[in-house]
N, C-alpha and C positions, 0 to 999 in steps of 0.2 A: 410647980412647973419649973421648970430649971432655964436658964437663963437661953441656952442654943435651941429649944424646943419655942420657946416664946420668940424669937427673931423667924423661926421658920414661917410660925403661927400668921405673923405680921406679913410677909413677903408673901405670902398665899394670899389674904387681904388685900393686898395694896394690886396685885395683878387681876385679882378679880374683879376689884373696884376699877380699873384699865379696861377692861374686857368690857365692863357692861358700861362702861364711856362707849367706846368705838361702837357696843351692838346699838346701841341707840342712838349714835351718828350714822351710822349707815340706814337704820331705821328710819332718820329723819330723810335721808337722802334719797331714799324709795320712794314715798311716799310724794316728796317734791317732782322725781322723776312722772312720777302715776299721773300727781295732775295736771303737770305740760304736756304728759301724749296723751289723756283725754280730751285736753285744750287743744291740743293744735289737733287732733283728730278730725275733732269738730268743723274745722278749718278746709280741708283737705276740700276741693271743688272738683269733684267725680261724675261720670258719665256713665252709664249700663252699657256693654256692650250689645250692636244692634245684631240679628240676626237674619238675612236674608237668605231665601230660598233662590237662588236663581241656576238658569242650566249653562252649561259648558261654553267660552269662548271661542272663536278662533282669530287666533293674528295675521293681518293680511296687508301687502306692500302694498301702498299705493304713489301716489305722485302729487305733489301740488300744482294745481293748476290755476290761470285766472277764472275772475267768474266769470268773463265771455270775450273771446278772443276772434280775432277774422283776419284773411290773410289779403292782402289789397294786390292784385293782377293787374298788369297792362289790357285795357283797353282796344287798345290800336297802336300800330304799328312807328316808329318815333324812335327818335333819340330824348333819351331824359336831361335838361336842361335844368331843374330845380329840383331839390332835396327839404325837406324842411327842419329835420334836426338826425339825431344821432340816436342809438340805440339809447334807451332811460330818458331824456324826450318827451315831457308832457305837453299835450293837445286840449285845446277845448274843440266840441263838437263844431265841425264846421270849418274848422282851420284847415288851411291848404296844406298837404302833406307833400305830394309829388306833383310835378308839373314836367307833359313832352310836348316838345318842341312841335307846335302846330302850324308851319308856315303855308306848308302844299294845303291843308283845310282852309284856310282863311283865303286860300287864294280857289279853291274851288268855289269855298261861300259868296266870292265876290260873282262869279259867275253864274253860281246860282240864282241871284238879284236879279241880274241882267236877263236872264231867261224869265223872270218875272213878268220886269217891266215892258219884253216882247209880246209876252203871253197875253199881257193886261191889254197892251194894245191893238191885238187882233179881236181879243173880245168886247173892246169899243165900235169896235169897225164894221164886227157881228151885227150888236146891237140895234146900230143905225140901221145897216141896213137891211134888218128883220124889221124894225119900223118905218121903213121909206116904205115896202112892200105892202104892210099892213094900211099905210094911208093913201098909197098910190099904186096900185097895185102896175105890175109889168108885165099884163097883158094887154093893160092901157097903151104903156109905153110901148108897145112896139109898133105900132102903126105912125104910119110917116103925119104927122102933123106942123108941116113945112110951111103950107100952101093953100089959099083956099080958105083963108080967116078957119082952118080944124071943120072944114066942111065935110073932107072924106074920112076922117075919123068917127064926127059924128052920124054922118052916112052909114058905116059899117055899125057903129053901134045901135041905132036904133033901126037897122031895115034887116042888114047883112045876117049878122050875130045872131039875132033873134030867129030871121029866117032859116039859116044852118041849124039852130039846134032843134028846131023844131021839125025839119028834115031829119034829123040823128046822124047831119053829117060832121056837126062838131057839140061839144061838152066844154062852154066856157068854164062852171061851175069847178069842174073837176082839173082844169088849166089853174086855176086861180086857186085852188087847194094847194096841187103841187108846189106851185111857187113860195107859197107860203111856209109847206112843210120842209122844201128845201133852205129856206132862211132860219126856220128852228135849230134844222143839224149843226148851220153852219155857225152859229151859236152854242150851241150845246159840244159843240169840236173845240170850241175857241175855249169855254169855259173847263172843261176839262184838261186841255194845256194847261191852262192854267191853275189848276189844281194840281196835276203831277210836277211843276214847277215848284208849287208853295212845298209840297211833300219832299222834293229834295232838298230845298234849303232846310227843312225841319232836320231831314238826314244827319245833313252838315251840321249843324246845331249839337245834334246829340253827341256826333265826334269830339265836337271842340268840345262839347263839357266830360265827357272822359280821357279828354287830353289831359284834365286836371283830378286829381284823386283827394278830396278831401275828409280831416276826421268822424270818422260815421257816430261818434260817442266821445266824449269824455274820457282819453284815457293816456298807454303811454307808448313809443316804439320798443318791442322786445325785440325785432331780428330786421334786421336792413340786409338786401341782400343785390342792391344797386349802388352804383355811384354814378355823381354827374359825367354825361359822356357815354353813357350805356347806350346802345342799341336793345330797343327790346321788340319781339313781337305781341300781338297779341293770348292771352294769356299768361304768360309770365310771370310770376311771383316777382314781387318788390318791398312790399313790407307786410311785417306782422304786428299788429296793433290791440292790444289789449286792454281790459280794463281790469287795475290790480288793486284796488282799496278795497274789495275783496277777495278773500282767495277762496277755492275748494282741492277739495283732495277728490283727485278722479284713482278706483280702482276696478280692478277683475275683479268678480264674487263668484264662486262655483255654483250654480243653478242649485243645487239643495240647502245652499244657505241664504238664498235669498230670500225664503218664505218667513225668515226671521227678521225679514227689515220692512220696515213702512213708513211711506215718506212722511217726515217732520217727528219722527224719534230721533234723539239723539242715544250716542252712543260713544266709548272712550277712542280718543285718537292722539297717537305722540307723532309730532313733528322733529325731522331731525334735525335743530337749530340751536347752537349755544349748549351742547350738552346734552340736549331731548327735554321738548315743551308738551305736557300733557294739555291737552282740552278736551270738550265738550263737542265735538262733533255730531251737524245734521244732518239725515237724509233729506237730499235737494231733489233728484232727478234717478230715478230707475230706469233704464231702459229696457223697451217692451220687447227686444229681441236677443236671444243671446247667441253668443260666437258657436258657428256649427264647426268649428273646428279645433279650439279651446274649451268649448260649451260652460262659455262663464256669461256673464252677465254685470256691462257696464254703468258702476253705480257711483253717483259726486255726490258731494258729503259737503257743505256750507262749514265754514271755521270763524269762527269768532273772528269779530274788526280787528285789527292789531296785533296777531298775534306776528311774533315773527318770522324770519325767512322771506321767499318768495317763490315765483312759479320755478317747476324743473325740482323740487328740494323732495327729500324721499322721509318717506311717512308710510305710519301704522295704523291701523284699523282694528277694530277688535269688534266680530261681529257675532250674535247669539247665534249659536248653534243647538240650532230646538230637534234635533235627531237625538241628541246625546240625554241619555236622563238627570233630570236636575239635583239639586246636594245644595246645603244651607252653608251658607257664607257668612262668617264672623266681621264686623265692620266697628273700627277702631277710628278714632280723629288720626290723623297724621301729627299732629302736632305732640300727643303724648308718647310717641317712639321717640326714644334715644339708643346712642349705639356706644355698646360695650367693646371696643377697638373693632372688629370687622363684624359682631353679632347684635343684630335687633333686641333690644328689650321694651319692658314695660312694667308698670308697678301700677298694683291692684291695692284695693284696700280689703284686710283678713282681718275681723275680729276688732274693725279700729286702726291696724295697725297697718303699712304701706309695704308692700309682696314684690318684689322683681321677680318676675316672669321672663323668660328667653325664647322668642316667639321665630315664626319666619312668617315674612310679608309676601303677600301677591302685590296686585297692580295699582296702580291709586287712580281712583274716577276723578278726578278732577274736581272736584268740591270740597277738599280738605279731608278727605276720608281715605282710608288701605284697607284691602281686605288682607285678614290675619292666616294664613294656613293652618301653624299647628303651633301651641302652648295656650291656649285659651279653652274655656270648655263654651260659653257664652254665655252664663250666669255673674260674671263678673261688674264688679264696678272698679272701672280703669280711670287713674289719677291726671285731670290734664293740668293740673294745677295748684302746689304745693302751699302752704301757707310762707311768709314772708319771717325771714330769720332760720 
């Protein structure tokens, strides 16, 4: 072999020997790859996606409102003299809210006493003398007993008297009834004065205590709509008083979507507060009548303690709509979507191996869950939790 043919011989060799270096570094390389993604596969903390059957929503405005609110009226007629706070204003039960000016009552009430203690005193006066009558009668008294040590007195009573009635030209019996029944009336007049007496100071009484308007509950001023100085009559609105450490959401329901609610289901509701706050919304209260002129049907919904906002704040509802036929809903954690600059994803596990998927989300129930519309089939196992490194 001649010297140029042996150096070729050799440089064929020597690249070859190169060649199956690197096949068999890459070789080793694979292989390491193979069992960190069967290792960390293993790893992967996957959930099945759920599939719910449920029928068609609809979304409906409603209103947040307290859980029971009353609005406080004048009584009677007055000037308001005291206020007790300001709009926002917490009350305990019981506490003096408004106070009007009661002087002309107090000053009736003093005279109502005094028609009292009149009244009381004719019906002493009764009394007596319903029993002076009863022990001495005055048919006795009228005969002159001046003269005569009561000789013609007793004359007439044992000779007269007896003799007249048994002639039938007089009826002591029936004199002596009279008399008597006429001391009952004058009794029974006297006491009744005085009972229509006690009834008007009662009267007065009731005045003066809705001269004063106190907290009917526990709660807070939402609208004042007086100041010190006001004349009001009665009826008049002065304050609105609520109680707000709970709230509800009061809405309209169209009469064919009510047959899909029953009180104490909950159901999803966004408050518009900070952004928009989903929760868990109750049926509180259905009302047994609906608007014959809207023909809806007013329905409050209980909202979890704490959430936030306050009454007047505008909110959603989302209520089953059982007319519409139903269709299966794919349910995903919220916590395994991430976003590909403005598009939803998601990563499945295929084979072992982690899938991104590009989905579109519906609404989220409020318990860490979204229903998925469409890139899922619902056979999948969705990754909420990757291994570390």
């Amino acid at each position: 072999m001649k010297k140029g043919e042996v150096m070729k011989v050799s440089k064929r060799f020597l690249f070859s020997a190169r060649t199956g270096v690197v096949a068999l570094a890459l070789v080793h390389m694979v292989a390491q790859m193979t069992v960190v993604t069967q290792a960390t596969a293993a790893e992967y903390k996957t959930v099945k996606v759920k599939v719910s059957t449920t029928g068609n929503t609809v979304t409906l405005g409603g209103t947040v409102v307290p859980y029971k609110e009353v609005t406080l009226s004048a009584q009677i007629p007055g000037q308001i003299k005291f206020i007790g706070g300001q709009e926002g204003d917490s009350f305990k039960s019981g506490e003096k809210l408004v106070s009007i000016d009661d002087d002309d009552l107090q000053a009736r009430r003093r005279a109502a006493v005094a028609q009292i203690l009149a009244a009381q005193a004719q019906l002493n006066n009764a009394n007596v003398q319903y029993s002076s009558e009863i022990i001495n009668p005055s048919i006795n008294r009228s005969q002159n007993s001046t003269s005569g040590f009561g000789m013609p007195q007793m004359f007439d009573q044992m000779f007269t008297r007896p003799f007249a009635s048994s002639m039938g030209q007089a009826r002591p019996g029936i004199q002596r009834y009279a008399d008597v029944q006429r001391q009952i009336n004058v009794v029974n007049q006297a006491r009744s004065a005085m009972m229509s007496a006690q009834a008007r100071l009662e009267e007065i009484d009731v005045s003066l205590r809705d001269a004063t308007l106190t907290a009917p509950f526990d709660g807070v001023i939402v609208a004042k709509k007086i100041e010190v100085g006001d004349s009001v009559q009665p009826g008049k609105p002065m304050l609105q008083f609520a109680y707000v450490n709970f709230l509800r959401i009061q809405s309209e329901v169209p009469v064919r979507l009510v047959a899909g609610l029953k009180k104490g289901m909950f159901v999803p509701a966004r408050i518009d507060a900070g952004g928009g706050v989903n929760v868990k919304a109750r049926v509180a209260q259905i009302f047994p009548i609906a608007n014959k002129t809207r023909h809806t049907v007013t329905v409050k919904f209980d909202l979890p303690k704490g959430v936030p906002g306050g009454p007047g704040m505008y909110s959603e509802i989302k209520i089953p709509d059982l007319t519409s036929n139903a269709k299966p809903s794919l349910i995903v954690p919220q916590s395994a979507i991430s976003m590909r600059g403005s598009l939803p994803s998601i990563q499945v596990l295929v084979n072992g191996k982690p899938s991104t998927r590009l989905i579109r989300v519906g609404v989220p129930d409020g318990n860490g869950n979204v229903t998925v519309l469409s890139g899922l089939k619902g056979d999948e196992e969705v990754i909420i939790e990757k291994p570390k490194g």
